[in-house]
C-alpha positions in Angstrom: 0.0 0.0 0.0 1.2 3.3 -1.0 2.1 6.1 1.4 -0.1 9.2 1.6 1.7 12.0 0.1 3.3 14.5 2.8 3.0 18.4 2.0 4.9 21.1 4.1 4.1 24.5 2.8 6.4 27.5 3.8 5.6 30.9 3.9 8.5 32.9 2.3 9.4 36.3 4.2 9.9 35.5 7.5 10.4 32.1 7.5 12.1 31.3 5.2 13.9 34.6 4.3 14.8 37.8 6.3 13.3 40.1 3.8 12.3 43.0 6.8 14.8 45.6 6.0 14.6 45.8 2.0 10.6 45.5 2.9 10.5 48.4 5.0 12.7 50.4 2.7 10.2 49.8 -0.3 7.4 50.9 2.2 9.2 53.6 3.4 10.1 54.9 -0.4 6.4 54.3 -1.8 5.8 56.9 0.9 7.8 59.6 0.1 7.1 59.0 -3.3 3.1 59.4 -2.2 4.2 62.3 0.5 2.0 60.2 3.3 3.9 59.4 6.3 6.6 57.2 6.7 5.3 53.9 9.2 7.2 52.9 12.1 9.7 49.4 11.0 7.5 47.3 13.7 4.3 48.8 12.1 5.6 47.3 8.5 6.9 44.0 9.7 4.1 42.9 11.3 2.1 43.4 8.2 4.4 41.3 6.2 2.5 38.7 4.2 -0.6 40.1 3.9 -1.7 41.8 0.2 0.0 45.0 -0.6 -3.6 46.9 -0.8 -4.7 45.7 2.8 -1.0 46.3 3.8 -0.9 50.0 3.1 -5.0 50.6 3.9 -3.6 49.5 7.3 -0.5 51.4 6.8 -1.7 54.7 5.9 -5.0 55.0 7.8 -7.9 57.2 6.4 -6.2 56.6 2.7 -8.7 56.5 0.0 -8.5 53.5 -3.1 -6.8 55.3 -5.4 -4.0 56.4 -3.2 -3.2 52.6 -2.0 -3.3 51.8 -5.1 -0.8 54.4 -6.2 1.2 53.2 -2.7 1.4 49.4 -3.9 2.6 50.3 -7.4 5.1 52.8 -5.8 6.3 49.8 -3.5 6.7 47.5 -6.3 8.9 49.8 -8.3 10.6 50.0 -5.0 11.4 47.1 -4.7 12.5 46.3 -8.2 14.8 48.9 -8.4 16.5 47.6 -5.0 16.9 44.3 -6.8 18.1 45.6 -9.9 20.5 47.7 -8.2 21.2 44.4 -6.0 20.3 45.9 -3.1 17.8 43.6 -2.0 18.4 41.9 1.0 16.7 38.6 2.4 19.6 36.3 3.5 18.6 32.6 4.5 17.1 31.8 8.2 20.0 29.3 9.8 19.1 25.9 9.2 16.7 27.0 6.3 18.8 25.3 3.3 19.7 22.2 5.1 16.2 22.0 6.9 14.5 22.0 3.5 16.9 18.8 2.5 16.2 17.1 6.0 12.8 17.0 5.5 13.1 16.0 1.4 14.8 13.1 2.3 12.5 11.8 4.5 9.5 12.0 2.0 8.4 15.0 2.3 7.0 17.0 -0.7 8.0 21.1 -0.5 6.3 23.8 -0.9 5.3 27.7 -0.7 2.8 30.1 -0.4 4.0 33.7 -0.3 2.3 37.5 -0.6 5.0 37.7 -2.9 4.7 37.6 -6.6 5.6 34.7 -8.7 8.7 37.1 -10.3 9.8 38.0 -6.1 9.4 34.5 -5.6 11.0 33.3 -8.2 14.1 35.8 -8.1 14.8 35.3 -4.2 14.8 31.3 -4.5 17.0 31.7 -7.1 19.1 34.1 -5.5 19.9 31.1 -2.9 19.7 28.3 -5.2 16.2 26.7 -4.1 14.7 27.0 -7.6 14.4 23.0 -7.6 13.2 22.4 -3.9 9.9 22.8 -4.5 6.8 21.0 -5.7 4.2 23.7 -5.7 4.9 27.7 -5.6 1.7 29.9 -5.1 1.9 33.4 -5.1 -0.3 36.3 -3.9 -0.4 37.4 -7.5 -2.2 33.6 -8.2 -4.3 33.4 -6.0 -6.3 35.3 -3.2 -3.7 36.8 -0.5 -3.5 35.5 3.3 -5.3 34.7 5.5 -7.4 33.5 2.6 -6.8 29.4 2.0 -6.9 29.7 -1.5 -3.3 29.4 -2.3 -2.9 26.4 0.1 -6.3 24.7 -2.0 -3.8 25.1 -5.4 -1.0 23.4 -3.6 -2.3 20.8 -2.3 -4.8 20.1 -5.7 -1.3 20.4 -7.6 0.3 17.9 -5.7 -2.3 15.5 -4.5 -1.8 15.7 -0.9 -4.7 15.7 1.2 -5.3 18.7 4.2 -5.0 15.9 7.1 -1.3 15.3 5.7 -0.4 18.9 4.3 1.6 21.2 7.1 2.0 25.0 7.2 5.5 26.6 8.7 4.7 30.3 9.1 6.2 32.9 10.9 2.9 35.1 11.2 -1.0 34.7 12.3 -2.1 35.0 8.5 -0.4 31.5 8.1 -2.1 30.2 11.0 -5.3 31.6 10.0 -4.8 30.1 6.6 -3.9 27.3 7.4 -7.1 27.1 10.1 -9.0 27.9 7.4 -7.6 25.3 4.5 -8.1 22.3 7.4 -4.4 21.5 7.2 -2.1 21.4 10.2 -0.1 24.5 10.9 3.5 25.3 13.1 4.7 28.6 14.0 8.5 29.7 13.8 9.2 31.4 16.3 12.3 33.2 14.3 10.1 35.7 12.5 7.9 38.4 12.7 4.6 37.6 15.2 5.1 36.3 18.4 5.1 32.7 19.2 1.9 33.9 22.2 0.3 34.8 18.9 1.1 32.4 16.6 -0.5 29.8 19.3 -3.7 31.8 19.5 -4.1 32.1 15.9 -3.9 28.0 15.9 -0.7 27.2 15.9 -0.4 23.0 16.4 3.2 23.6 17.8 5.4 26.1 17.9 9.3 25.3 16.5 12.8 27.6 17.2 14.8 26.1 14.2 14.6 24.7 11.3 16.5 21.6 12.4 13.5 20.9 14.6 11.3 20.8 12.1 11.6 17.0 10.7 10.5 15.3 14.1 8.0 18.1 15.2 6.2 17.0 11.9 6.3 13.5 12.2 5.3 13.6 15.8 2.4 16.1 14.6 0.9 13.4 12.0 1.7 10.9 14.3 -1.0 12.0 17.1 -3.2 13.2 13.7 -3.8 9.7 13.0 -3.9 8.5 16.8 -6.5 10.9 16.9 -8.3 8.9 13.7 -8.3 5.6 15.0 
Protein backbone atom coordinates (compact mmCIF):
# COMPACT_ATOMS: atom_id res chain seq x y z
CA UNK A 1 0.00 0.00 0.00
CA UNK A 2 1.22 3.30 -1.01
CA UNK A 3 2.08 6.13 1.40
CA UNK A 4 -0.14 9.22 1.59
CA UNK A 5 1.65 12.03 0.09
CA UNK A 6 3.31 14.45 2.80
CA UNK A 7 3.03 18.36 1.95
CA UNK A 8 4.89 21.06 4.10
CA UNK A 9 4.14 24.53 2.83
CA UNK A 10 6.42 27.51 3.79
CA UNK A 11 5.55 30.91 3.86
CA UNK A 12 8.47 32.87 2.25
CA UNK A 13 9.44 36.34 4.25
CA UNK A 14 9.86 35.48 7.50
CA UNK A 15 10.39 32.12 7.54
CA UNK A 16 12.11 31.32 5.16
CA UNK A 17 13.94 34.61 4.27
CA UNK A 18 14.80 37.80 6.26
CA UNK A 19 13.32 40.08 3.82
CA UNK A 20 12.31 43.00 6.79
CA UNK A 21 14.76 45.64 5.97
CA UNK A 22 14.61 45.78 2.02
CA UNK A 23 10.61 45.45 2.86
CA UNK A 24 10.55 48.44 5.04
CA UNK A 25 12.74 50.42 2.68
CA UNK A 26 10.19 49.80 -0.33
CA UNK A 27 7.45 50.87 2.16
CA UNK A 28 9.25 53.58 3.42
CA UNK A 29 10.07 54.95 -0.40
CA UNK A 30 6.44 54.26 -1.79
CA UNK A 31 5.76 56.95 0.88
CA UNK A 32 7.78 59.59 0.07
CA UNK A 33 7.13 58.97 -3.30
CA UNK A 34 3.13 59.40 -2.22
CA UNK A 35 4.22 62.31 0.47
CA UNK A 36 1.97 60.18 3.33
CA UNK A 37 3.91 59.40 6.33
CA UNK A 38 6.57 57.19 6.70
CA UNK A 39 5.31 53.85 9.19
CA UNK A 40 7.21 52.88 12.10
CA UNK A 41 9.66 49.42 11.03
CA UNK A 42 7.49 47.33 13.70
CA UNK A 43 4.33 48.81 12.05
CA UNK A 44 5.58 47.29 8.52
CA UNK A 45 6.87 44.01 9.70
CA UNK A 46 4.07 42.90 11.30
CA UNK A 47 2.15 43.36 8.22
CA UNK A 48 4.44 41.32 6.23
CA UNK A 49 2.45 38.68 4.17
CA UNK A 50 -0.59 40.06 3.94
CA UNK A 51 -1.74 41.85 0.16
CA UNK A 52 0.04 45.01 -0.65
CA UNK A 53 -3.59 46.91 -0.77
CA UNK A 54 -4.75 45.68 2.75
CA UNK A 55 -1.00 46.26 3.82
CA UNK A 56 -0.94 49.96 3.06
CA UNK A 57 -4.98 50.57 3.94
CA UNK A 58 -3.62 49.55 7.29
CA UNK A 59 -0.54 51.38 6.81
CA UNK A 60 -1.70 54.74 5.90
CA UNK A 61 -4.97 55.04 7.82
CA UNK A 62 -7.93 57.23 6.37
CA UNK A 63 -6.16 56.59 2.68
CA UNK A 64 -8.71 56.49 -0.05
CA UNK A 65 -8.50 53.47 -3.08
CA UNK A 66 -6.79 55.29 -5.44
CA UNK A 67 -4.01 56.42 -3.20
CA UNK A 68 -3.16 52.56 -1.96
CA UNK A 69 -3.30 51.76 -5.10
CA UNK A 70 -0.80 54.35 -6.17
CA UNK A 71 1.23 53.22 -2.75
CA UNK A 72 1.36 49.43 -3.86
CA UNK A 73 2.61 50.31 -7.44
CA UNK A 74 5.11 52.80 -5.78
CA UNK A 75 6.32 49.80 -3.46
CA UNK A 76 6.67 47.48 -6.31
CA UNK A 77 8.86 49.85 -8.34
CA UNK A 78 10.61 50.00 -5.03
CA UNK A 79 11.39 47.07 -4.70
CA UNK A 80 12.47 46.29 -8.25
CA UNK A 81 14.84 48.93 -8.35
CA UNK A 82 16.47 47.56 -5.03
CA UNK A 83 16.89 44.32 -6.82
CA UNK A 84 18.14 45.62 -9.89
CA UNK A 85 20.54 47.73 -8.24
CA UNK A 86 21.16 44.44 -6.02
CA UNK A 87 20.29 45.94 -3.06
CA UNK A 88 17.83 43.59 -1.96
CA UNK A 89 18.37 41.91 1.03
CA UNK A 90 16.72 38.65 2.38
CA UNK A 91 19.57 36.32 3.51
CA UNK A 92 18.60 32.59 4.55
CA UNK A 93 17.13 31.83 8.20
CA UNK A 94 20.02 29.31 9.75
CA UNK A 95 19.10 25.89 9.18
CA UNK A 96 16.69 26.97 6.30
CA UNK A 97 18.78 25.25 3.32
CA UNK A 98 19.73 22.23 5.13
CA UNK A 99 16.15 21.98 6.91
CA UNK A 100 14.47 21.96 3.55
CA UNK A 101 16.88 18.84 2.49
CA UNK A 102 16.16 17.07 5.98
CA UNK A 103 12.75 17.04 5.54
CA UNK A 104 13.15 16.01 1.42
CA UNK A 105 14.78 13.05 2.29
CA UNK A 106 12.54 11.80 4.48
CA UNK A 107 9.48 12.02 1.99
CA UNK A 108 8.36 15.04 2.30
CA UNK A 109 7.00 17.01 -0.67
CA UNK A 110 7.99 21.13 -0.49
CA UNK A 111 6.28 23.84 -0.93
CA UNK A 112 5.33 27.67 -0.74
CA UNK A 113 2.82 30.09 -0.37
CA UNK A 114 4.04 33.73 -0.30
CA UNK A 115 2.35 37.52 -0.58
CA UNK A 116 5.04 37.68 -2.90
CA UNK A 117 4.70 37.60 -6.56
CA UNK A 118 5.57 34.65 -8.71
CA UNK A 119 8.75 37.08 -10.34
CA UNK A 120 9.77 38.02 -6.08
CA UNK A 121 9.38 34.47 -5.60
CA UNK A 122 11.02 33.28 -8.24
CA UNK A 123 14.06 35.77 -8.10
CA UNK A 124 14.75 35.29 -4.16
CA UNK A 125 14.83 31.29 -4.47
CA UNK A 126 17.02 31.66 -7.13
CA UNK A 127 19.05 34.11 -5.51
CA UNK A 128 19.93 31.14 -2.87
CA UNK A 129 19.72 28.31 -5.17
CA UNK A 130 16.23 26.68 -4.07
CA UNK A 131 14.65 27.04 -7.55
CA UNK A 132 14.35 23.04 -7.58
CA UNK A 133 13.18 22.37 -3.87
CA UNK A 134 9.87 22.80 -4.49
CA UNK A 135 6.82 21.01 -5.68
CA UNK A 136 4.24 23.72 -5.66
CA UNK A 137 4.92 27.71 -5.60
CA UNK A 138 1.71 29.89 -5.11
CA UNK A 139 1.93 33.41 -5.05
CA UNK A 140 -0.25 36.34 -3.91
CA UNK A 141 -0.38 37.44 -7.52
CA UNK A 142 -2.19 33.56 -8.23
CA UNK A 143 -4.29 33.43 -5.99
CA UNK A 144 -6.25 35.34 -3.24
CA UNK A 145 -3.68 36.79 -0.53
CA UNK A 146 -3.48 35.48 3.26
CA UNK A 147 -5.34 34.66 5.51
CA UNK A 148 -7.41 33.46 2.61
CA UNK A 149 -6.78 29.40 2.02
CA UNK A 150 -6.86 29.72 -1.53
CA UNK A 151 -3.28 29.37 -2.27
CA UNK A 152 -2.89 26.43 0.07
CA UNK A 153 -6.27 24.68 -2.03
CA UNK A 154 -3.83 25.12 -5.44
CA UNK A 155 -0.95 23.40 -3.60
CA UNK A 156 -2.34 20.79 -2.35
CA UNK A 157 -4.76 20.14 -5.70
CA UNK A 158 -1.33 20.38 -7.58
CA UNK A 159 0.26 17.89 -5.68
CA UNK A 160 -2.29 15.51 -4.53
CA UNK A 161 -1.84 15.74 -0.92
CA UNK A 162 -4.65 15.69 1.25
CA UNK A 163 -5.27 18.66 4.23
CA UNK A 164 -5.00 15.92 7.06
CA UNK A 165 -1.33 15.33 5.71
CA UNK A 166 -0.40 18.92 4.34
CA UNK A 167 1.56 21.23 7.09
CA UNK A 168 2.04 25.03 7.18
CA UNK A 169 5.45 26.58 8.70
CA UNK A 170 4.70 30.27 9.06
CA UNK A 171 6.18 32.87 10.94
CA UNK A 172 2.91 35.15 11.21
CA UNK A 173 -1.01 34.66 12.26
CA UNK A 174 -2.07 34.99 8.54
CA UNK A 175 -0.39 31.52 8.06
CA UNK A 176 -2.14 30.22 10.98
CA UNK A 177 -5.29 31.63 9.96
CA UNK A 178 -4.84 30.09 6.62
CA UNK A 179 -3.86 27.26 7.42
CA UNK A 180 -7.08 27.06 10.11
CA UNK A 181 -8.99 27.94 7.42
CA UNK A 182 -7.60 25.33 4.52
CA UNK A 183 -8.14 22.29 7.42
CA UNK A 184 -4.44 21.53 7.24
CA UNK A 185 -2.10 21.44 10.23
CA UNK A 186 -0.14 24.47 10.85
CA UNK A 187 3.48 25.32 13.08
CA UNK A 188 4.75 28.59 14.01
CA UNK A 189 8.47 29.74 13.82
CA UNK A 190 9.16 31.44 16.26
CA UNK A 191 12.33 33.18 14.32
CA UNK A 192 10.11 35.66 12.48
CA UNK A 193 7.90 38.43 12.71
CA UNK A 194 4.55 37.63 15.21
CA UNK A 195 5.09 36.34 18.35
CA UNK A 196 5.08 32.71 19.24
CA UNK A 197 1.92 33.89 22.18
CA UNK A 198 0.34 34.82 18.86
CA UNK A 199 1.09 32.40 16.64
CA UNK A 200 -0.50 29.81 19.28
CA UNK A 201 -3.73 31.78 19.53
CA UNK A 202 -4.14 32.12 15.95
CA UNK A 203 -3.87 28.05 15.88
CA UNK A 204 -0.74 27.17 15.91
CA UNK A 205 -0.43 23.00 16.42
CA UNK A 206 3.23 23.57 17.84
CA UNK A 207 5.43 26.11 17.85
CA UNK A 208 9.27 25.26 16.54
CA UNK A 209 12.77 27.57 17.22
CA UNK A 210 14.84 26.11 14.21
CA UNK A 211 14.61 24.67 11.26
CA UNK A 212 16.52 21.62 12.39
CA UNK A 213 13.53 20.87 14.64
CA UNK A 214 11.31 20.78 12.11
CA UNK A 215 11.63 17.02 10.69
CA UNK A 216 10.53 15.32 14.05
CA UNK A 217 7.98 18.07 15.19
CA UNK A 218 6.16 16.96 11.85
CA UNK A 219 6.28 13.45 12.19
CA UNK A 220 5.30 13.65 15.79
CA UNK A 221 2.36 16.06 14.65
CA UNK A 222 0.86 13.37 12.04
CA UNK A 223 1.72 10.87 14.31
CA UNK A 224 -1.04 11.98 17.06
CA UNK A 225 -3.20 13.18 13.68
CA UNK A 226 -3.82 9.66 12.96
CA UNK A 227 -3.87 8.47 16.75
CA UNK A 228 -6.49 10.89 16.88
CA UNK A 229 -8.25 8.90 13.67
CA UNK A 230 -8.27 5.62 14.98
Amino acid sequence: MNKPLRLAVFDCDGTLVDSQHSIIAAVHTACEANRVPRPAPGTVRRLVGLPLAQSFARLVPGADEETCVRLRESYRQAFSDLRLAGRVDEPLYPGAAEGLEALADCGWLLGVATGKSRRGLSATLAGHGLEGMFATLQTADQAQGKPHPEMLFKAMDETGAEAAMTVMIGDTTYDMEMAQSAGTLAVGAAWGYHEAIELQTAGADCIVEGFADLPRALAALLDGKAGDQE
